[in-house]
C-alpha positions as CSV (number, residue, x, y, z in Angstrom):
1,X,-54.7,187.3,72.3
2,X,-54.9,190.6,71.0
3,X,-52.9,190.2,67.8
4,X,-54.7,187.4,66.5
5,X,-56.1,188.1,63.3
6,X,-59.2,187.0,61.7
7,X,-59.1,185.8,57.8
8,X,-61.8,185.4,55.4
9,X,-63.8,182.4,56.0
10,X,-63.9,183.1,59.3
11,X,-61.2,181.1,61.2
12,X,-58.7,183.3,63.3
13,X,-54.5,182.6,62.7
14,X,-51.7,183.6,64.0
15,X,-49.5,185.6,61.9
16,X,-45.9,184.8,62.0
17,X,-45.1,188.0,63.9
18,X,-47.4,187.4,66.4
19,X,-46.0,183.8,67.1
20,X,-42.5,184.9,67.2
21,X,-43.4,187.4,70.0
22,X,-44.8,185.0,71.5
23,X,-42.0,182.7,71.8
24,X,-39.6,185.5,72.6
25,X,-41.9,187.3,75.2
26,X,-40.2,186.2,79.0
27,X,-42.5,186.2,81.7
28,X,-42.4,185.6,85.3
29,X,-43.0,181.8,86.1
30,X,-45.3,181.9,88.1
31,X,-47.7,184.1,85.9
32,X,-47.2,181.7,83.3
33,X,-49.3,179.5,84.1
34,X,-52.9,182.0,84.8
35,X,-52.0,184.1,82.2
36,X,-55.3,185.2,80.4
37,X,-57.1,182.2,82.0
38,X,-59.6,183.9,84.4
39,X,-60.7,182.3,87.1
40,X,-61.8,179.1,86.0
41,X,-58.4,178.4,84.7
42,X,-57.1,179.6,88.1
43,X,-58.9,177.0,89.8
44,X,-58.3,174.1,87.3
45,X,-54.7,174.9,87.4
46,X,-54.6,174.4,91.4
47,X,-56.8,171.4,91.2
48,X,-53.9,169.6,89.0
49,X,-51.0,170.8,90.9
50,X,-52.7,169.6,94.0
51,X,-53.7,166.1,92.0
52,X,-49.6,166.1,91.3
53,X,-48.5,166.4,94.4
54,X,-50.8,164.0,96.2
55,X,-49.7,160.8,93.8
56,X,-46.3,161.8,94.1
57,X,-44.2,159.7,92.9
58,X,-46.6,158.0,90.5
59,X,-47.5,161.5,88.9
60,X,-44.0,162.3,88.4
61,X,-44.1,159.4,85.2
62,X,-47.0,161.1,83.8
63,X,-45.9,164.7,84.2
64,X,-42.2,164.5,82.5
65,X,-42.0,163.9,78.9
66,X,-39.2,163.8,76.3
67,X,-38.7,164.6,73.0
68,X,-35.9,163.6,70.7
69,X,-33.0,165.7,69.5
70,X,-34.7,166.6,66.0
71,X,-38.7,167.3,67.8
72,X,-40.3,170.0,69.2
73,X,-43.2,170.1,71.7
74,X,-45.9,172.9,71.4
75,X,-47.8,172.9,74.3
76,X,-51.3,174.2,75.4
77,X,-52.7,174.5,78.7
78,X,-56.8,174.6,78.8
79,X,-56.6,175.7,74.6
80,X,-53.7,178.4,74.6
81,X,-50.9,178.3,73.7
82,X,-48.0,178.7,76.3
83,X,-45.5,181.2,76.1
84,X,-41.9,180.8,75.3
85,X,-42.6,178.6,72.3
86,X,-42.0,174.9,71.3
87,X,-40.6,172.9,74.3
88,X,-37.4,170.5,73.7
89,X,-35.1,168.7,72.8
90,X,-34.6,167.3,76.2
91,X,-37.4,166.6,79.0
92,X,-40.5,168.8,80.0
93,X,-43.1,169.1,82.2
94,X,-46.9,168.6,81.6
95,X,-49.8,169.1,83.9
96,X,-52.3,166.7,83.9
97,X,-56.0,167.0,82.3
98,X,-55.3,170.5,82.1
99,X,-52.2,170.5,79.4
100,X,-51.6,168.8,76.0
101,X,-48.7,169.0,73.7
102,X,-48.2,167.8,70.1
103,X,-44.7,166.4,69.1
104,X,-43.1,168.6,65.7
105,X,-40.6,166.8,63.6
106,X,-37.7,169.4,62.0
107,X,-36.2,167.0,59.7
108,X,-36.2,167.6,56.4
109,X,-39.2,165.6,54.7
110,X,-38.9,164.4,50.7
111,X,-42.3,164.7,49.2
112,X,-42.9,163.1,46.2
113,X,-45.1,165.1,44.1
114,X,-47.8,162.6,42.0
115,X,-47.3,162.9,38.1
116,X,-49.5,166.1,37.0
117,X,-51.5,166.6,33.6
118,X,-50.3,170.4,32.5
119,X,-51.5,171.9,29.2
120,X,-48.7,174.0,28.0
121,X,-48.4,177.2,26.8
122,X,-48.3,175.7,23.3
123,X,-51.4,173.6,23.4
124,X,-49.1,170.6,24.5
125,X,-50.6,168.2,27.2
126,X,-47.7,166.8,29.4
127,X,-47.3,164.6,32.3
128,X,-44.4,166.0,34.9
129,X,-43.8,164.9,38.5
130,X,-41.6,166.7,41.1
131,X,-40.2,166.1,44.7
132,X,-39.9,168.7,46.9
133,X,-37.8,169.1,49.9
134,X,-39.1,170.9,53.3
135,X,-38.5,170.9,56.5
136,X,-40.6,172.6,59.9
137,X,-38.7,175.7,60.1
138,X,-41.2,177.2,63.5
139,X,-43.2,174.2,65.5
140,X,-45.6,176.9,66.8
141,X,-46.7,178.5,63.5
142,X,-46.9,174.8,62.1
143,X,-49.2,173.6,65.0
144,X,-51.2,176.7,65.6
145,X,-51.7,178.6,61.7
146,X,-52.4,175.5,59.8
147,X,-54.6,172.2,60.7
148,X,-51.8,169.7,58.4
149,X,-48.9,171.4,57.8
150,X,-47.7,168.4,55.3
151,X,-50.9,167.9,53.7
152,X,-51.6,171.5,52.9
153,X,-48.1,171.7,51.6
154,X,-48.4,168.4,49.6
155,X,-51.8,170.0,47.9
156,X,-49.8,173.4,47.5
157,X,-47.1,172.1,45.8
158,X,-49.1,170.2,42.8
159,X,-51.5,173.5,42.0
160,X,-47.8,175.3,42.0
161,X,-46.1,172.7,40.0
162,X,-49.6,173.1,37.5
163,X,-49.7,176.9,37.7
164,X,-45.9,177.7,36.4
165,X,-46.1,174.7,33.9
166,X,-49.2,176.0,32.5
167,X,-46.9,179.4,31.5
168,X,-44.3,177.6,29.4
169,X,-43.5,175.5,26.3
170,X,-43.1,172.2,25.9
171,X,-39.1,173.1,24.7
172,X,-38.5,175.1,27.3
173,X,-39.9,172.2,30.1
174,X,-37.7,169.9,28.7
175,X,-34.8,172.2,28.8
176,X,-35.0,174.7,31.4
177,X,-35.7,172.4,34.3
178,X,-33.8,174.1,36.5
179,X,-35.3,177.8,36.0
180,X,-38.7,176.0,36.7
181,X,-37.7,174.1,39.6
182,X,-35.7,177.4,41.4
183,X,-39.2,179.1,40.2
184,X,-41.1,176.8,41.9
185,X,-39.1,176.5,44.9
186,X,-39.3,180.5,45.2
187,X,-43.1,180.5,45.0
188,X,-43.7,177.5,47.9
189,X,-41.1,179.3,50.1
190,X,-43.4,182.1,50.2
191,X,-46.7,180.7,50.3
192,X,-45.9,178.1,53.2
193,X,-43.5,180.7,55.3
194,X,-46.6,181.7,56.8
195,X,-47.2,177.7,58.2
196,X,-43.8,177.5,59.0
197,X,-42.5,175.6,56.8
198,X,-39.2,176.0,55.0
199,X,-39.0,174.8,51.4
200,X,-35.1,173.9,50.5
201,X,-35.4,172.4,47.1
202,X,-37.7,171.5,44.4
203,X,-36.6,169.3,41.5
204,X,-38.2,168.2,38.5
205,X,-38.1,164.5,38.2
206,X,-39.5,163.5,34.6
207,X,-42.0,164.7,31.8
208,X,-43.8,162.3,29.8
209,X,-45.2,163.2,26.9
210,X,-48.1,161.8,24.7
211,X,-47.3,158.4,22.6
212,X,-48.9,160.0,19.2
213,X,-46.3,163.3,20.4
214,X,-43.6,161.0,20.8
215,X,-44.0,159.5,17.7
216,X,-44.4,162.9,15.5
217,X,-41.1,164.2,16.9
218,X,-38.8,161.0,16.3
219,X,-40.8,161.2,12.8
220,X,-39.4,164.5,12.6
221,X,-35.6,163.9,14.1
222,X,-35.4,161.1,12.0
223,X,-36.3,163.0,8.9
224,X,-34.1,166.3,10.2
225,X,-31.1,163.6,10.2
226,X,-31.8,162.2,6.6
227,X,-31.9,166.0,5.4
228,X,-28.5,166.7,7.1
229,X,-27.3,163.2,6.0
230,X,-28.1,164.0,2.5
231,X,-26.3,167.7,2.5
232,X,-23.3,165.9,3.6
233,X,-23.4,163.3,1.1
234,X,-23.8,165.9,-1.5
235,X,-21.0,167.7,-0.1
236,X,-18.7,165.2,-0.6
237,X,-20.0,164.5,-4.0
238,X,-19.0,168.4,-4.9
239,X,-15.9,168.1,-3.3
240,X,-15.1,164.8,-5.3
241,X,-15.6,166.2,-8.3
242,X,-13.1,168.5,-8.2
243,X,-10.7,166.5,-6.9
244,X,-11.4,164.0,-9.9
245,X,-11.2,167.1,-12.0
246,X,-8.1,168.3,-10.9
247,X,-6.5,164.7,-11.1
248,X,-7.5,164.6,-14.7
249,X,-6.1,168.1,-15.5
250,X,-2.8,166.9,-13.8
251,X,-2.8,163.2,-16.1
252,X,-3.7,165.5,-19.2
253,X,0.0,167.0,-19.2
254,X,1.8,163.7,-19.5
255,X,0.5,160.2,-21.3
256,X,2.4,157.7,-19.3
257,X,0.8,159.1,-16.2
258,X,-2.6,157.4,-17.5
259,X,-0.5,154.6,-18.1
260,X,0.6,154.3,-14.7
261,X,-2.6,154.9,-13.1
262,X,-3.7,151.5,-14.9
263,X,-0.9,149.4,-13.7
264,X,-1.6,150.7,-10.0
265,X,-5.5,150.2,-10.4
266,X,-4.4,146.3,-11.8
267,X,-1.8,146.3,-8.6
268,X,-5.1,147.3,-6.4
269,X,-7.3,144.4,-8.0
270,X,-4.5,141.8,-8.0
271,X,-4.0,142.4,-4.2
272,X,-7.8,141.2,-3.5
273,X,-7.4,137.9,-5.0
274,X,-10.2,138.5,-7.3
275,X,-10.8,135.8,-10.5
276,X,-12.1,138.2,-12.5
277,X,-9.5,140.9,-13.8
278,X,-10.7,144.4,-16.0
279,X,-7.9,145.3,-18.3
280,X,-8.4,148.7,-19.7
281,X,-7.8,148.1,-23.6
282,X,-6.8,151.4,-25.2
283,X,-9.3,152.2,-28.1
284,X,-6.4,153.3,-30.9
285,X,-4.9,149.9,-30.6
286,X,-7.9,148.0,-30.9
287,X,-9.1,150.5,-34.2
288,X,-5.3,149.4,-35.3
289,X,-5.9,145.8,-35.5
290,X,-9.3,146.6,-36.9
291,X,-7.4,148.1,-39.8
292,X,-5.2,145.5,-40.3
């Protein structure tokens, strides 16, 4: 094929322009099957249409195949690919010893990323995990551009997961998981279009820190919420105070209301069945009797 390119180590790949030409391009059936075979192919095509039709019927459960309502089937005859694409869903027809096909699967596929050690931004060494959600967007692209589709996206997606982490803080993994995860569904979208494969979401499923990090930062929530407890308590001290100060002002403009205050305080401790009773005893009576 003349648009086959031919990447740096070596190996040639189809891009995904060339492929999709490929499966549009409409050619005449019975070129199909010699086209850009030579004469060798010519022959070896003959030979197993001949061996087809001489074992009729038998051949006939060797020739169709099937393939289910969510599969593809790219097949190659003598190494290339055939035109028109991905066969299926349905039956199709295969020619013997000449022709091989591999079966696609277009559902979507969960892969669970394995828990990664990142060293944030901040000097921070976390442990995060992820599970990704792809699916085979083009069988032909995933078959002929990439040897394991799945596996090369399963190693793609933990350097990715590494790569982005290793640009942020630890606050902003723990709170910004889903400007990572849309992050890191962008960047594997792009990098895998080229297999064919279509990334639909990426979540980020936990982030475990270190137990010596663990314990500094409850050390330091717990003391943050003894500090704030502490304001508060003072607060309410301050704000005591002036009520007790403005009660006071109120009792100095009258001398039975200082009386009455003890006879309710008495009422209060009376109510809780106490044994033991404190009666105020004004100091100018007692110096009175003294006198006496």
């Amino acid at each position: 094929m003349e648009s086959m390119s031919t990447s740096s180590n070596g190996f040639s790949s189809f891009s995904p322009r060339d492929l999709r030409e490929l499966e549009n391009k409409v050619e005449d059936p019975a070129d199909d099957s010699y086209d850009g075979m030579g004469a060798c192919g010519f022959v070896l095509t003959g030979i197993s249409w001949l061996l087809v039709l001489v074992t009729l019927p038998f051949s006939l459960c060797v020739c169709f195949k099937v393939v289910q309502e969510y599969e593809r089937a790219v097949i190659f005859r003598l190494g290339r690919l055939l035109s028109g694409g991905s066969k299926g869903p349905g039956i199709f027809f295969v020619l013997p010893c000449i022709e091989t096909y591999q079966k696609v699967d277009l559902r979507t596929i969960t892969l669970d990323v394995p828990p990664q050690e990142v060293l944030t931004r901040d000097s921070v060494t976390v442990s995060v995990d992820a599970v990704v959600y792809y699916r085979v967007s083009n069988a032909t692209i995933s078959v002929a551009n990439v040897e394991n589709a799945h596996h090369s996206t399963r190693l793609l997606a933990q350097t990715t997961l590494r790569n982005i982490l290793g640009t942020k803080n630890l606050h902003e993994i723990l709170s910004d998981r889903e400007s990572i995860s849309g992050n890191m569904q962008i960047v594997l979208d792009e990098a895998t279009e080229p297999w064919g494969i279509k990334v639909e979401r990426v979540e980020i499923k936990d982030c475990r820190l270190p137990v010596q990090l663990q314990r500094a930062m409850a050390a330091e929530a717990e003391a943050a919420r003894e500090a704030r407890a502490k304001v508060i308590a003072a607060d309410g001290e301050q704000k005591a105070a002036s009520a007790l100060r403005d009660a006071a002002d109120v009792m100095s403009l009258s001398s039975a209301a200082l009386q009455l205050r003890y006879l309710q305080t008495l009422n209060s401790i009376s109510s809780e069945r106490n044994h033991t009773i404190v009666f105020p005893f004004p100091i100018e009576l007692a110096r009175g009797i003294m006198r006496r």
